[in-house]
C-alpha positions in Angstrom: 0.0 0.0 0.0 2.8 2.3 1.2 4.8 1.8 -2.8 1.0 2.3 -4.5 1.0 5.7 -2.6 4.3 6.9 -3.5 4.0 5.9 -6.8 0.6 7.8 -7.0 2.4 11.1 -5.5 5.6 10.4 -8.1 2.6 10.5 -11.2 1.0 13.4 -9.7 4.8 15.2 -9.2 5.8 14.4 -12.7 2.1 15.8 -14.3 3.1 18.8 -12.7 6.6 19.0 -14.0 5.3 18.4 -17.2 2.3 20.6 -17.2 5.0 23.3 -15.7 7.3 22.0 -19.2 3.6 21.9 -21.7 3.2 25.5 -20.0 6.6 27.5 -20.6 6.4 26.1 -24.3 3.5 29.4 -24.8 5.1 31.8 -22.7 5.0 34.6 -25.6 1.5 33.8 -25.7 0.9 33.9 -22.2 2.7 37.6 -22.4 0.0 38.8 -25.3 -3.1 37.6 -24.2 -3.3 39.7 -21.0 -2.7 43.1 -23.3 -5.0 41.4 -25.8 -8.0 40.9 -23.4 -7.3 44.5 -22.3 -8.0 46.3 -25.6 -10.6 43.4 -27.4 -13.6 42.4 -25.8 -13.2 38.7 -25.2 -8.8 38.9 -26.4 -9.6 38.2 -30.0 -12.1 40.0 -32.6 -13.7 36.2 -33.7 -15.7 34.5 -31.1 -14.5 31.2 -31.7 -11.2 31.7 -31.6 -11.2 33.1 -28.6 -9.5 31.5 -25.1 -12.3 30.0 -24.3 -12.4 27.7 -26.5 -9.0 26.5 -26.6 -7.4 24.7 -23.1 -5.3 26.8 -20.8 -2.4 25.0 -22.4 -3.3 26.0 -25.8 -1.2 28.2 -28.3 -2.8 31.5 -28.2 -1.5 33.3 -31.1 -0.6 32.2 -34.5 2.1 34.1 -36.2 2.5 32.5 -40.1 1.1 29.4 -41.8 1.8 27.4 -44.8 0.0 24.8 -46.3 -1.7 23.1 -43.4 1.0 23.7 -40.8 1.0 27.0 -38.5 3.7 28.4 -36.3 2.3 30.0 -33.2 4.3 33.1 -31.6 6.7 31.2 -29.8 7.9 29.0 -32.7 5.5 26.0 -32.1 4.6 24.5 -35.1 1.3 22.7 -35.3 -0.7 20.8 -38.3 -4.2 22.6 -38.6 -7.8 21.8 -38.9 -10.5 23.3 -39.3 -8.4 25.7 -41.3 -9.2 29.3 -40.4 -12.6 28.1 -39.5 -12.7 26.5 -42.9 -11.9 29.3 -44.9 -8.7 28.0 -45.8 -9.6 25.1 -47.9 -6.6 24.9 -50.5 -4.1 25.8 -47.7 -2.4 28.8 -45.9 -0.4 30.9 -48.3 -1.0 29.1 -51.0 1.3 30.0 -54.0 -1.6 30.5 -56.7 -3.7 32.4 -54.8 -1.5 34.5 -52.9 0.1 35.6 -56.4 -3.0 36.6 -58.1 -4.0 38.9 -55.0 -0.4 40.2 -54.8 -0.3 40.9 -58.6 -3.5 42.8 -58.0 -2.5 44.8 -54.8 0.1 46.2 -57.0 -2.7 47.8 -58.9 -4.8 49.1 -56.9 -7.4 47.9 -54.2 -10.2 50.2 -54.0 -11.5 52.1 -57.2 -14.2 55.2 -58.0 -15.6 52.8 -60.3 -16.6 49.2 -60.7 -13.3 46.8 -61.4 -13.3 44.9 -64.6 -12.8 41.7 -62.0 -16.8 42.3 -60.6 -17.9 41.2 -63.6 -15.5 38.0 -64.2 -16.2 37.0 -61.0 -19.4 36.8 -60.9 -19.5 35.4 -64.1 -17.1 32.7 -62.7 -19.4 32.2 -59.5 -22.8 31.5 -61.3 -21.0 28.4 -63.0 -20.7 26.8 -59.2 -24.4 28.1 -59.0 -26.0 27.7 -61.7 -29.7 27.7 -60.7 -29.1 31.5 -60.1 -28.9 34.4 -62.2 -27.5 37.2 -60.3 -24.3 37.8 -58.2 -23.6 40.9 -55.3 -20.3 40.7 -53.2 -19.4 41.2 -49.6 -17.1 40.7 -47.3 -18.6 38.2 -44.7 -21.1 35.6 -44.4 -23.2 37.7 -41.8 -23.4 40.1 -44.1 -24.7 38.0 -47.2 -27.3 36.1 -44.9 -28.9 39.1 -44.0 -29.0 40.5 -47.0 -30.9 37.4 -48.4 -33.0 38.2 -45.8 -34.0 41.7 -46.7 -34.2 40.7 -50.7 -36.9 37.8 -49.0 -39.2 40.7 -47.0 -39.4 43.1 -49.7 -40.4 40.6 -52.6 -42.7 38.7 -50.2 -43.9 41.5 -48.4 -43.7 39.5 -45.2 -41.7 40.1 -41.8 -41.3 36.8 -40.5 -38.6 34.4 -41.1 -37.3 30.8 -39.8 -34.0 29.1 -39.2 -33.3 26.0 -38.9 -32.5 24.9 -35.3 -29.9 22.3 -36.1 -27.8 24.7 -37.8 -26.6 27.6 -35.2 -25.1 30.2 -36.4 -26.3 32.0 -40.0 -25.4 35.9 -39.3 -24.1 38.0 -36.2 -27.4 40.4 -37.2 -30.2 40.6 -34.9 -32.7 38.6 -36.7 -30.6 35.5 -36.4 -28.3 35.6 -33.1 -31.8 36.0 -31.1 -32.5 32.6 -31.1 -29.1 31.8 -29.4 -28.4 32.2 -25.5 -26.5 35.7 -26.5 -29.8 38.0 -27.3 -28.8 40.7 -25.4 -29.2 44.0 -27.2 -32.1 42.8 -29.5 -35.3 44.2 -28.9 -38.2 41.4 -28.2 -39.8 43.2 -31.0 -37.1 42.2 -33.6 -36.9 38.5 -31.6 -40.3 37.8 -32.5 -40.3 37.6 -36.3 -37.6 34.8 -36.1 -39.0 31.6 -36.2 -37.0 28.0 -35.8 -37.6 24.6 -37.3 -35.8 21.0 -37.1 -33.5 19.8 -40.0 -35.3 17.1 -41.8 -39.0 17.4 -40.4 -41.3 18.4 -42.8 -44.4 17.8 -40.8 -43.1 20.2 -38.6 -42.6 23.1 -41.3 -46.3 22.7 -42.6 -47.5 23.1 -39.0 -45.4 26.3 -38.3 -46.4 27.5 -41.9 -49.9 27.1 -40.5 -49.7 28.5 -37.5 -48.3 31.9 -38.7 -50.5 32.5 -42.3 -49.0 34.8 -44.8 -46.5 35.9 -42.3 -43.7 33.7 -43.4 -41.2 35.5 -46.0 -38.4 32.9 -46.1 -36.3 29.8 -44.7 -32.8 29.6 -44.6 -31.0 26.4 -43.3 -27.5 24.8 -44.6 -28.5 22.2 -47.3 -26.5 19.6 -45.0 -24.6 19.8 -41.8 -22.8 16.7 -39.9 -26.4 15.1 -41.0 -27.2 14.0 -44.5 -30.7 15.4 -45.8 -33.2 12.9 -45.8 -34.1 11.3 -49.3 -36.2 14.2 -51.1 -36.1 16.7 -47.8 -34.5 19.3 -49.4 -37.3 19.3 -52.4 -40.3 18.8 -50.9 -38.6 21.7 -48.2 -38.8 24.8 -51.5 -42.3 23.0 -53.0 -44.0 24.0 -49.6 -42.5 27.1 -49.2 -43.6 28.0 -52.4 -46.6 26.4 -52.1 -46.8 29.2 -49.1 -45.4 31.7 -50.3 -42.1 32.0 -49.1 -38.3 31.7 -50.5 -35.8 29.0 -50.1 -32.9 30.4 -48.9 -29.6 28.2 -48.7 -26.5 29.1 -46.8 -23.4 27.3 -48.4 -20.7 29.1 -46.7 -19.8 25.7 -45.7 -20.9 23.2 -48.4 -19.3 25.7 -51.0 -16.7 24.6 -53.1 -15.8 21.7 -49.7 -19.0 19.2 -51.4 -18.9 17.4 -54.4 -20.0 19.3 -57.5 -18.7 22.3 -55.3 -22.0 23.0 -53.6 -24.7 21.6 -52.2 -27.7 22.9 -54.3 -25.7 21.1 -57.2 -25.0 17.8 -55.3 -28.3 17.1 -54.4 -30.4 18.6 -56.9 -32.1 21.5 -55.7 -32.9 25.2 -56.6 -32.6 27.4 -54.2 -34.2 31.6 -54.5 -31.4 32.6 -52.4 -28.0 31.5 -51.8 -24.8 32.4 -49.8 -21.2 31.4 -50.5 -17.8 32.6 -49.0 -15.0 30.8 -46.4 -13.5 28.5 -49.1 -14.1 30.8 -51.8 -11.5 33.6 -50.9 -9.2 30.8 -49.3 -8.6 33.2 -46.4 -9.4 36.4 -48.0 -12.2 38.8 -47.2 -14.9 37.6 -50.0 -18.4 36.1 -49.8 -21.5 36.4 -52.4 -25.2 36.4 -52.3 -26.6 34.5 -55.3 -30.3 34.3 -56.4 -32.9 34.6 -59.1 -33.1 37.2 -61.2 -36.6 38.0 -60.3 -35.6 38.1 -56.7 -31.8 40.0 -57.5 -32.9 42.4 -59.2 -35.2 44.5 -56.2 -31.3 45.7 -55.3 -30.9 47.6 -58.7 -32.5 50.3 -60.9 -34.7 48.7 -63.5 -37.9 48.1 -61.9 -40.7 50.0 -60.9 -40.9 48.3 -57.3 -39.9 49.9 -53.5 -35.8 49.7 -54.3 -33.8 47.6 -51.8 -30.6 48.7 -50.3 -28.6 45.7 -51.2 -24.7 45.4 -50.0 -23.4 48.8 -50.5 -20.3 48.3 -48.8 -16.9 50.6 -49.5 -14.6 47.2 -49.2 -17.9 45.0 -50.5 -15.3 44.2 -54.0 -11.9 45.0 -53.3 -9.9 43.8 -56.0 -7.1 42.0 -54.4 -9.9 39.7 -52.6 -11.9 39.3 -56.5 -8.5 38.4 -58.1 -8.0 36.3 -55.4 -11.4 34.5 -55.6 -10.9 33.9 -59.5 -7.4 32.1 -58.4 -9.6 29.9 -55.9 -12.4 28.8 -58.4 -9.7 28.2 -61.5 -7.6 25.9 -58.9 -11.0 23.8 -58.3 -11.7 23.6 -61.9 -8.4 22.8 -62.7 -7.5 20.5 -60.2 -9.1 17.4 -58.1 -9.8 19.6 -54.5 -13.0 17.8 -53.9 -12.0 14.4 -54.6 -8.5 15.5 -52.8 -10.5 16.4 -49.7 -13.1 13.3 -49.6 -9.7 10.9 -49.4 -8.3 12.6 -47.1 -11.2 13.2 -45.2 -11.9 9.3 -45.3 -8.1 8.6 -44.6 -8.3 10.7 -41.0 -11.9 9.1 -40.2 -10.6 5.2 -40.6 -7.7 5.9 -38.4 -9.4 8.2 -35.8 -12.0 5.8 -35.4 -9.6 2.7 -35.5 -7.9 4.2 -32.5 -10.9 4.6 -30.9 -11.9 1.3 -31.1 -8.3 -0.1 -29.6 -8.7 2.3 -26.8 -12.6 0.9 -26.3 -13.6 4.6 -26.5 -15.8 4.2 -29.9 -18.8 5.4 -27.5 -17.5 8.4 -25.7 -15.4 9.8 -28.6 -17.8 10.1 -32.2 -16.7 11.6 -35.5 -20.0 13.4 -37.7 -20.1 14.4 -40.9 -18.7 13.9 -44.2 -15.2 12.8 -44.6 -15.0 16.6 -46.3 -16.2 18.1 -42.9 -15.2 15.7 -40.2 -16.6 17.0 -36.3 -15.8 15.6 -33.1 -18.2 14.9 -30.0 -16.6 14.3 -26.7 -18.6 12.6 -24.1 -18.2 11.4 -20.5 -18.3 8.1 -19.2 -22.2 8.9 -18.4 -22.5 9.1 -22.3 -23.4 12.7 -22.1 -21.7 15.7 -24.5 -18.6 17.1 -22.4 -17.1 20.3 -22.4 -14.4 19.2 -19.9 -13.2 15.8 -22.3 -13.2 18.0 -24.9 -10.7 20.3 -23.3 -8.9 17.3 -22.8 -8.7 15.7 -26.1 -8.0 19.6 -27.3 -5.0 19.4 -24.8 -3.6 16.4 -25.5 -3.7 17.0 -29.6 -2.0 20.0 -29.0 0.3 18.1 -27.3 1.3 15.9 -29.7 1.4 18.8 -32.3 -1.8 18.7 -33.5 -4.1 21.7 -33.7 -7.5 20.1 -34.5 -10.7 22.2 -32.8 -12.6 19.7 -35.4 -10.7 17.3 -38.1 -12.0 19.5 -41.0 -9.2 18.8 -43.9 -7.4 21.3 -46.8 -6.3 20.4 -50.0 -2.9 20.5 -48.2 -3.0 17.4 -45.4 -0.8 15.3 -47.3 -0.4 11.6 -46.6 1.8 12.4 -43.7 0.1 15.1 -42.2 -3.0 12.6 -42.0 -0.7 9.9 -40.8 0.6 12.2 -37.9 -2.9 13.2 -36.8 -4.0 9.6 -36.6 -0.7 8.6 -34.2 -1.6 12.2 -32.2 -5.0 11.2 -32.1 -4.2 8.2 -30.7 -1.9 9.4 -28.1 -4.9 11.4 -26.5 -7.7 9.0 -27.2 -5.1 6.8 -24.7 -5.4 9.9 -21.9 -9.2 9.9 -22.8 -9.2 6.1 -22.0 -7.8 7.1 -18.5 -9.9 9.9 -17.8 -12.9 8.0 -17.9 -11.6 5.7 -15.4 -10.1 7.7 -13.0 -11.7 11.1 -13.6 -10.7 13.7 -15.9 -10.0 16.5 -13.6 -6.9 14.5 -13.1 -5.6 14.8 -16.5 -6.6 18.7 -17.1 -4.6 21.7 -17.0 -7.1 24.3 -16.1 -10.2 25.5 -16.6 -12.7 23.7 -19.5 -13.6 25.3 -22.7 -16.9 26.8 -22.7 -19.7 27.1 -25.6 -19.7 30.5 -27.7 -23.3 31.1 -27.4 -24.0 31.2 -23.3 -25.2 34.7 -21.7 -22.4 34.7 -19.2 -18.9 35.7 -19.9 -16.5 34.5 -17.3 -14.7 31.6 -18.1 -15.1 30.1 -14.9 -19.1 30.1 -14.6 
């Protein structure tokens, strides 16, 4: 009994030598983020890549990135997922894309007039979207979603709108961040023309389309998530809003250019009156698009006798650098097999992960969703429940082992061995999981757990 406890209090001595060692290996980060946190609400000015979503122990500022590695500002180097929250499909810095922009920067950014490149790249769009007619650019997602929003009131008429509740986060505007725990600011009035609905239920889309006639101007949703539509969902979804009234609008900031056919409405066969498209489209660079029918488009111009809607009038809504860039982008996925490139990939890092799972027995507590193109993570106690605290712990133990991975979402550059080194990381943590359901994972934490984005409080430590 007396050698158990002294070996117990030698394993507890060394985790906190090597925590002490995992710790002084950020200590330039550790210097930045008190200054940061001083002069940005929350340290950084992008929700989830903030410090509370990453472990104490976490690299807290990246300085440079090529390809699918990153060097944070103390010199660790890391291989990345997720990617600039999936932005970055082809790869940081990529040599195609950064040459076009450059070449254009040289020129000029910001013009009095229109730049030649708004016309070829919108041109260039409509052949990834070809059920739509008309192309305006912007900057940001949030910004495109709401716009499709305003196009859907004025042509309907209506005020109301509905968003999926499987899918959380379409816009930073007040129409859609009132149905998450973070309303604060939004009037009740504004909160009450926002409707939700479940991914996949019909049934319950007719009933909320009766329960609020004529009131309804649109739907917007992602076409797919981490969940596959259901056979015909996505069809019979547009014949009842049209059979009430209402537009169809589809958010492919995600499925864009990542799914096969390079998007969604493409893959699966259907029409959408509104779509939006950006992250993998600039590769990095400040670019997204709202995409729709002609009919509907056009309310945001000047031939048409109809009430004229203020449609993404931005100073920086085209900046050249960020068009030239975007042509770069769609020419490399015409040219070149991305898609395919990221489903074997994708399909690689799942057969490992989940292999590794299965040798540690922890196939139940640790579950991989979505397509191999958009691989997730859930992290769940030994109760079965969703965890915060294991997944601070397999967050920790990646980084580790080198591996920056807040999901397992691949680029066109995780080569063979960049998979490879992911799987053995992967396993390395899925071993401390194993542990920490036996013996508690508060043993095997550094710190305080990571915390949801959408919650009403702000301390970390609620």
């Amino acid at each position: 009994m007396k050698h158990q406890r002294i070996t117990s209090e030698r394993a507890k001595l060394a985790g906190v030598v090597s925590s002490i060692d995992f710790a002084s290996r950020f200590a330039g980060s550790s210097a930045l983020r008190g200054r940061a946190h001083a002069v940005i609400p929350g340290g950084a000015h992008t929700y989830a890549k903030g410090d509370d979503q990453y472990p104490l122990i976490a690299p807290g500022f990246i300085e440079r990135g090529l390809g699918c590695h990153v060097w944070d500002v103390d010199g660790n180097a890391f291989i990345e997922y997720g990617m600039g929250l999936r932005a970055v499909t082809l790869g940081h810095a990529y040599p195609a894309v950064i040459a076009a922009a450059a070449r254009q920067m040289e020129l000029g950014a910001n013009f009095t007039r229109p730049s030649p490149l708004e016309l070829q790249c919108a041109e260039a769009l409509l052949q990834v979207a070809p059920s739509a007619d008309m192309v305006k650019f912007t900057k940001d997602g949030s910004t495109a979603t709401t716009a499709a929003v305003r196009l859907a009131r004025a042509y309907t008429g209506r005020d109301m709108i509905a968003v999926c509740a499987d899918h959380p986060f379409f816009s930073y505007d007040d129409w859609a961040i009132c149905t998450t725990p973070m309303s604060a600011g939004i009037p009740h009035q504004v909160s009450g023309l926002t409707l939700s609905f479940r991914y996949n239920d019909i049934p319950g889309v007719a009933a909320m389309f009766a329960a609020c006639p004529g009131r309804i101007a649109a739907l917007i949703l992602e076409a797919a998530k981490d969940v596959e539509p259901a056979p015909g969902y996505l069809s019979a979804l547009r014949e009842l809003c049209h059979r009430n009234g209402a537009l169809l609008i589809l958010d492919e900031m995600i499925t864009g250019f990542r799914w096969p056919d390079q998007s969604a409405q493409r893959h699966y066969g259907v029409e959408a009156d509104l779509s939006t498209f950006g992250k993998a489209l600039g590769n990095g660079f400040a670019v997204s698009a709202l995409v729709g029918k002609r009919d509907i488009m056009r309310l945001g111009g000047a031939d048409h006798d109809s009430n004229r809607v203020f449609l993404l009038s931005a100073t920086h809504g085209a900046e050249s650098h960020a068009l030239a860039a975007a042509l770069a982008v769609m020419d490399i996925y015409r040219t070149e097999p991305v898609v395919e490139t990221l489903a074997r990939q994708g399909e690689r890092l799942r057969a490992g992960v989940e292999a590794a799972a299965e040798r540690h027995g922890v196939s139940e507590y640790f579950q991989l969703r979505g397509p191999p193109c958009n691989l997730v993570y859930i992290c769940r106690d030994h109760d079965g429940a969703p965890s915060q605290l294991f997944r601070t712990l397999f967050l920790q133990e990646t980084i580790r082992r080198g591996v920056l991975a807040p999901s397992l979402v691949v680029s066109y550059s995780h080569g063979d061995a960049e998979i490879d080194h992911t799987i053995d990381a992967v396993d390395g943590a899925l071993g401390i999981y194993r542990r920490a359901l036996e013996d508690g994972v508060e043993a095997h934490l550094v710190g305080r757990p990571v915390r949801p984005v959408f919650r009403c409080h702000g301390d970390l430590h609620h």
